[in-house]
Structures are given as structure tokens and as C-alpha cells.
N, C-alpha and C positions, 0 to 999 in steps of 0.2 A: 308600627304604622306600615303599610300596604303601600310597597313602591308604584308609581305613576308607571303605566304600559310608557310615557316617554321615557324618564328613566331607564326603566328595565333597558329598552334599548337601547340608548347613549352606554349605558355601562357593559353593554354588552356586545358594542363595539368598538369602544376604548381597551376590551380587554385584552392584555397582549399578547394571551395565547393563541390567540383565532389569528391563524393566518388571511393573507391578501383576498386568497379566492372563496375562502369563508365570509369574510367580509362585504365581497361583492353579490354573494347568493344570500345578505342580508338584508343589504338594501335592494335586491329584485324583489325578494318577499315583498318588504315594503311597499315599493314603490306600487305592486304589482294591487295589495290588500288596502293599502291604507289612503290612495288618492283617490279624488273624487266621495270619499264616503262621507263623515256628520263631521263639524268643524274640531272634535277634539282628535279624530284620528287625522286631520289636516294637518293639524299641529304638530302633532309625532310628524309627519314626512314632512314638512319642514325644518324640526329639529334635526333630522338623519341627512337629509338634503344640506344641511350648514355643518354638520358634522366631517360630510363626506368631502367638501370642498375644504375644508381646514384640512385635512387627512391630503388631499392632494394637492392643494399649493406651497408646499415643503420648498425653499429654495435649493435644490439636491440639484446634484447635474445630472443629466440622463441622456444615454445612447438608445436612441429606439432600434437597431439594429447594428450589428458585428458582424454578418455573412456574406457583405459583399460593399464592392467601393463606391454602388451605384446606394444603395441605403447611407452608406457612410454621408455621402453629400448632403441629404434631406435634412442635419442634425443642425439646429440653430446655432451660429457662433455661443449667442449668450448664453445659450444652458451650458456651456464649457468654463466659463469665468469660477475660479476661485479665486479667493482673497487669500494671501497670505494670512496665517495664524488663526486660521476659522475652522471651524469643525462643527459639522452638524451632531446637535443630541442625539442619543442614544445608537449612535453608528457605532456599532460594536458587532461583532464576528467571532461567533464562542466565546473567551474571555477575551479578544483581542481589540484595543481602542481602533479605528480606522485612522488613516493617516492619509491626507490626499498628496497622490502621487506628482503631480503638477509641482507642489515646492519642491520634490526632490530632483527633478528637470531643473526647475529654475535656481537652485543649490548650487548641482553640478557646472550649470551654464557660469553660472556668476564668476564661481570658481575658475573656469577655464578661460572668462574674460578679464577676469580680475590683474590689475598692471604687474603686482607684483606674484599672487600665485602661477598665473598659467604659466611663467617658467620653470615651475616644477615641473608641469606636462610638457614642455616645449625642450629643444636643445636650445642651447644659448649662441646666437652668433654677435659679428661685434655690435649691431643695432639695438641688439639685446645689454650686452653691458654696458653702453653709452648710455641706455636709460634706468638699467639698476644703478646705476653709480649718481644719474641727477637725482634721481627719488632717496637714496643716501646724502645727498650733496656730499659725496666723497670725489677726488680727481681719479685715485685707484680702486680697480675692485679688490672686495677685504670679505670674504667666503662668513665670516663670522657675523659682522652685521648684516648683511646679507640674510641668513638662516633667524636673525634675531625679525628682521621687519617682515620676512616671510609667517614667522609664529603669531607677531600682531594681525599682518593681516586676517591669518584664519583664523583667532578669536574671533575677530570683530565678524566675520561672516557667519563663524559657529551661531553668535549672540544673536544675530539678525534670526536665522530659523532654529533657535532654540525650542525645544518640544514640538514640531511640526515635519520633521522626517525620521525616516529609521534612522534608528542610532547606529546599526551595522557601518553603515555607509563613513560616517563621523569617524568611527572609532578608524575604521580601515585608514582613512586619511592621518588621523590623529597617531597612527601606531608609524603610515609613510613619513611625517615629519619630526615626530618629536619622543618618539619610540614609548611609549606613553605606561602599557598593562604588559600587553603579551609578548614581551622582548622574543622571548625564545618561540614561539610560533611565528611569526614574518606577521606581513602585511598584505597577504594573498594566499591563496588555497597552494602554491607552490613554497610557502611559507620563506618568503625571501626576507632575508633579516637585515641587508643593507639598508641604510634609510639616509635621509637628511643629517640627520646627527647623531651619526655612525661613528665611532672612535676612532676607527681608523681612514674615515674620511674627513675628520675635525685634523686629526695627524698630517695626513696630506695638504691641507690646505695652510698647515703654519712650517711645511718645506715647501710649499708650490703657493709664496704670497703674490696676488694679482690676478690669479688664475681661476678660473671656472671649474667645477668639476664635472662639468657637462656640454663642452663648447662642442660647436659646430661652425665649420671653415676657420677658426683660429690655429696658432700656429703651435698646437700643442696639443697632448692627446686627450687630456682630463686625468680622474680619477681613475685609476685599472685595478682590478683585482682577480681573483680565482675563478674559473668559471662557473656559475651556480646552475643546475642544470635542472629545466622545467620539466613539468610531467607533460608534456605534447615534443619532447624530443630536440628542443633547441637548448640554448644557454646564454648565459649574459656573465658580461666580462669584463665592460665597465660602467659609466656612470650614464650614460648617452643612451644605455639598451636598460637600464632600471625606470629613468626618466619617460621613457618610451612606451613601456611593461606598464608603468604605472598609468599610463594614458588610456591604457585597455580596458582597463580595470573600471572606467568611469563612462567612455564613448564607442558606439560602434557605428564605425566608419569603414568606405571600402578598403582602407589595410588591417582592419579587424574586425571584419564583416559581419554578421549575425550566422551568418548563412556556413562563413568556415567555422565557427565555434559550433553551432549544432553540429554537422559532420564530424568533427571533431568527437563529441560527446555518442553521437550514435554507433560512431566505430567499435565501442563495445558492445555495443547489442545488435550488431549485422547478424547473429546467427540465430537471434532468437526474435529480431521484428525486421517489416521490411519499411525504409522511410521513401518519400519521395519529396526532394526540395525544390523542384522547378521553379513552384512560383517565390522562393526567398530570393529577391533582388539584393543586389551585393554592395549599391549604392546609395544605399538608404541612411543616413546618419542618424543619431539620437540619441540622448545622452541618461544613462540609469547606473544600475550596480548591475556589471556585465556578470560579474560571475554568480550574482540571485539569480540570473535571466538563466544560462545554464541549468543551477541547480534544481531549478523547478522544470525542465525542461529535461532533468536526468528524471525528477520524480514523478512527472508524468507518463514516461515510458515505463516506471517500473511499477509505479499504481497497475497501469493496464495489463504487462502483462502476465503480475498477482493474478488480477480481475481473469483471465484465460485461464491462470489455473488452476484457478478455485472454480469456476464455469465446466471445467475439465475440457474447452475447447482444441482440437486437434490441429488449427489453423494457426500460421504466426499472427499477429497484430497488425494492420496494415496504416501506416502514418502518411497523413499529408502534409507538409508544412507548408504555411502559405504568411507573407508577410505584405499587408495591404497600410498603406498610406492614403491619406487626403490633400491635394495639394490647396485646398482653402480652407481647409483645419487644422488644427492643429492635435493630430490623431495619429497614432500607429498601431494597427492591431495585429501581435504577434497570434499564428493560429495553430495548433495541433488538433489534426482531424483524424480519431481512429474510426476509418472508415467502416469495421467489419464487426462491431460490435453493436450494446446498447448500454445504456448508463445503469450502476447497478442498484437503483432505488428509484422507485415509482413517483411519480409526483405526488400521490395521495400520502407519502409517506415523508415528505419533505418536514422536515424540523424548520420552524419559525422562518428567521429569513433564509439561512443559509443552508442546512440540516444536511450537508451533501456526505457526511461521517464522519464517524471518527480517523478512517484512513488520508481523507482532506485535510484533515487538520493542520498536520504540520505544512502544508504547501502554503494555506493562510496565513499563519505564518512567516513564513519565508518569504514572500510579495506581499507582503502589507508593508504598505507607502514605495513600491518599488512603481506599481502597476495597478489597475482595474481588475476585475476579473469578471467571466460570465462563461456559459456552457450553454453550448446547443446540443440538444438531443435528443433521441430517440429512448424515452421512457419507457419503451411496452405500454399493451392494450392499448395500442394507438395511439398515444399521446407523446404530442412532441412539440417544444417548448425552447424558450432560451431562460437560462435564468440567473438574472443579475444580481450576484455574490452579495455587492454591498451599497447600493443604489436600495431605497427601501420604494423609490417610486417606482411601476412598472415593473417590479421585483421579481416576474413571470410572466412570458410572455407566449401565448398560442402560437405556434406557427405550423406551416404546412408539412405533408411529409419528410421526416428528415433521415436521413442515414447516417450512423456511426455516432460518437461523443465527440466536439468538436471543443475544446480548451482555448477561450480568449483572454490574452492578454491583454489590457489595453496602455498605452502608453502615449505619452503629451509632450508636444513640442514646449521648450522652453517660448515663454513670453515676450 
């Protein structure tokens, strides 16, 4: 049987190879040949016309722009709202499921509010153990129930966002309290192996009964040990600089700025790119997995300057960093702008949603459920666009002359 001209078309814009801008030079045809003509080709563009609005009333959240604080404003609170445990069909990024970055804010936040976790993030002063000991109903503090109602707690928070963040984040915590997989690796890229229930910290607290292994202004020092010495040049020596170490690890706040951890990171590549941080503000809070934030932040620099020499360019790389906030959204878009290049695939050549290569791949990766992500650039032959990673609405965006590849992270205030 001889498919229906509507047919043909409904299945040939269902089909999921035709990317966005394909799609909309289908329905131009359309709209363009088939309205106003004899009532069966009316039909067809009303079929395509109902197609086209089911295709874009998706409840997806969408940023119409990343490049500036004054765009940022225009963004409707409510296209921001996720639910907990919700994931849109078919959001997927190479093999990778999407993860919305928002539970993993509101994860960390929980965490860092929570009565009895945030004294893992926190030093313990005595207001501190007047309320671990009522939450015990104990009169003394006893370091072992203590570590026992601390492990309940983070169950029950696990269970709350069970399959809705990276597991990275989990495990890192899981391996800081309960020493869980990777003993002999630590619990951080400096792979520190003291933890919660640490042998020789369990030791310490059945000679030192009543005591904190982490107090601040009490009258005692805590737990001490050897000095563990990090890879940026300091060291930690007792339990009050692990407790501390561990707080970095989840928020960056002005004593662990974003802005010194980049520095940090670029110190090794001062002789082969130049960066410029002016616009990273140093008091910006906000809570992710600081050291993903880094590492995509080391692989973006070395993506680019691959990309220089395979191009055989003779220039360094020139980076801008720039860290933009909304004070009535709840938004933060980390920016790397390599000003002096172009992106190195065409837009005509983009693969389905994301198609940015196989050299992206692992960056998606590594920030899926940490962050957002989106790219402005300068395609060649004139074309230049933002194009939004894993948002399927508005998934490429036209925009005006652009210079350089500009790498958005995006990132959400806790709820």
C-alpha cells in the first residue's frame, strides 16, 4: 500500500536521524508549499503544525543564553524547576544517561545542613557536642556512636537520591566515612587514606573517651598524626585539617575559591597557554564535586592546545575565564573562552544532539550530573552558534559574530 504524502511526513520527522535544523527546513518547506493549497494538502500542514508543537512543548529546562549576566536575567524562574527523581526520555549523550545537576546541589546542600553530617564538614566546638550527645541522648560524648548515627544518617540521604546523581560524588563520601572499595587509593585525588573509621583513629578514641577527634576551642588537641602532604604543597597533620580538606572537596567558597583552584591548575600550563582570570570572583559559593570542576577544567586546556597542534598553530592558546552569577536565579556559569581559535567541526557536521567528537567524550563524562554544559563558537564559513550539550530544546542556537570557543558550565543553586 502507498504511504499518505502525511504520513511520509510525520515519519520523516519523527525520524531520529534528522537533526533540529533539518527538521526546521522541513517544516519551512511545508509551511511554505502546503498552506493555503486544496483541503488534503491543509491537512498535511496541520498534521506537521501538531507535530511541531508536541516536538516543542517537552518540559526540559532551557537557558536561551550563557554569554552574558544581562541574558542570564531574561530566563524564567520556572523553566529551572526540577523534580527530584525525574529525567527526561531519551536524554542521553553518546552512551551516557543525563543526570540533572540540580539534585546533586541539592545532595551536597542537604548534606552540609544535615544535624548530624555537617559535623563531618565542620570542627566540632562545645555547641557542637552539647547537640551530638542530645541527638545520642548520651550525657558523654562516645566517638563510636557518634560514627554509628553518622553512617545512618548518610544512608537515609544516599536512599533519598538513590539513581539521580553521579555515583562519583557518593562513593568519594562513602570511601570519607566508611572506607568502603578503594582503601588504598584515599578519598581525594591526593588519595588521603585517613577517614571516619580509620583504625588508628577508632584506637585514639578508646584512649581519648569523651573527646572529639576534631574539636575546635575545646581543651584538647583531637586526633594527630603524620603529616600527609598534598599535591599543591601543604599538608595535614590532624583531624580538624582532614575535616576541612574534606569540605573542599564538596564547596567552593572564598577559602577555596574557584578562582585559586583554577590558578592552581593552570600553573602547569603557563609556558604553553596564557589565561586571564579577572573576571573569576572569589566570593562566589556553590556547592558540586570541586575536584570534576578542575578536571574538566585541566581537559579543556589540553583539548585546546591538541587542537593548536594538530592546526600546527604557532600562537599559545589565549584563555579567558570568566565566572558569572544571577542574583534572582539560581545559576552559575563557569566560562572558558579560548579566544584565538575556532571550534574544530563545522556545524553542518554536528552528529545528532551532541556530535562535538570523539575527543569530548570523556569531558561528558566526567560532568554529567556535576554541571550543564553548552559551547559558543565560531564554526567557520561564518557560522556561529551556541550549542546546548544536552537540553534537546533550542539544542543550536544562531548567534552574532563570535570569536574564539567559549566552554559553559552551568551550575544551580541549591533549592
Amino acid at each position: 500500500m502507498a504511504i499518505s504524502k502525511s504520513d511520509f511526513v510525520k515519519n520523516l520527522l519523527k525520524d531520529k536521524t534528522i537533526n533540529a535544523q533539518q527538521r526546521e527546513k522541513v517544516f519551512g518547506l511545508v509551511a511554505r508549499d502546503f498552506v493555503n493549497s486544496d483541503e488534503i494538502l491543509n491537512k498535511i500542514a496541520k498534521d506537521v503544525q501538531d507535530i511541531k508543537k508536541g516536538m516543542s512543548s517537552k518540559p526540559e529546562e532551557t537557558i536561551k543564553s550563557l554569554t552574558s549576566k544581562t541574558n542570564l536575567g531574561n530566563i524564567k524562574k520556572s523553566s529551572l524547576r526540577t523534580e527530584l527523581n525525574t529525567k527526561t526520555e531519551s536524554q542521553k549523550v553518546i552512551n551516557v544517561e543525563y543526570l540533572r545537576p540540580q539534585n546533586l546541589t541539592n545532595f551536597l546542600h542537604d548534606y552540609n545542613k544535615n544535624e548530624v553530617l555537617k559535623y563531618t564538614c565542620h570542627k566540632i566546638d562545645s555547641d557542637a557536642m552539647k547537640s551530638i550527645c542530645e541527638l545520642l541522648k548520651i550525657k558523654n560524648y562516645d566517638f563510636i556512636k557518634h560514627k554509628r548515627l553518622i553512617s545512618n544518617e548518610y544512608f537515609k540521604l544516599q536512599d533519598k537520591y538513590k539513581g539521580v546523581i553521579n555515583s562519583n560524588i557518593k562513593g568519594k563520601i562513602g570511601e570519607y566515612l566508611n572506607n568502603y572499595k578503594n582503601k588504598n587509593k584515599g578519598w581525594s585525588e591526593d588519595s588521603i587514606l585517613i577517614t571516619w573509621s580509620s583504625e588508628e583513629l577508632v584506637k585514639w578514641s578508646k584512649e581519648n573517651p569523651g573527646k572529639c577527634p576534631s574539636p575546635d576551642n575545646l581543651d584538647y588537641n583531637g586526633f594527630e598524626f603524620s603529616p600527609i602532604e598534598l599535591n599543591n604543597g601543604t599538608s595535614l597533620n590532624n583531624f580538624r585539617d582532614i575535616v576541612l580538606h574534606f569540605k573542599k572537596q564538596i564547596q567552593f567558597r572564598e577559602s577555596n575559591s574557584l578562582k585559586s583552584n583554577l590558578e592552581e591548575v593552570s600553573f602547569e600550563f603557563n609556558e604553553t597557554s596564557h589565561f586571564n582570570f579577572d573576571d573569576v570572583r572569589e566570593n562566589i559559593e556553590f556547592f558540586t564535586d570541586t575536584e570534576k570542576v578542575k578536571q574538566a577544567f585541566r581537559k579543556i586546556i589540553e583539548m585546546t592546545e591538541s587542537y593548536f597542534k594538530e592546526t600546527e598553530k604557532t600562537e599559545k592558546p589565549n584563555f579567558k575565564v570568566q565566572l558569572v552569577e544571577d542574583s534572582k536565579l539560581p545559576i552559575i556559569v563557569f566560562s572558558i573562552h579560548n579566544t584565538n581559535s575556532r571550534f574544530g567541526k563545522s556545524l553542518e557536521n554536528l552528529k545528532d544532539r551532541l556530535g562535538l567528537g570523539e575527543k569530548t567524550e570523556p569531558l561528558i563524562n566526567l560532568i554529567n550530573g556535576i554541571c550543564d554544559f553548552s559551547i559558543t563558537a565560531d564554526f567557520g564559513t561564518n557560522e556561529y552558534a551556541e550549542v546546548d550539550v544536552w537540553r534537546e530544546q533550542n539544542q543550536v542556537k544562531a548567534i552574532e559574530k563570535f570569536e574564539g570557543v567559549k566552554f559553559n558550565f552551568i551550575f544551580y543553586r541549591s533549592k
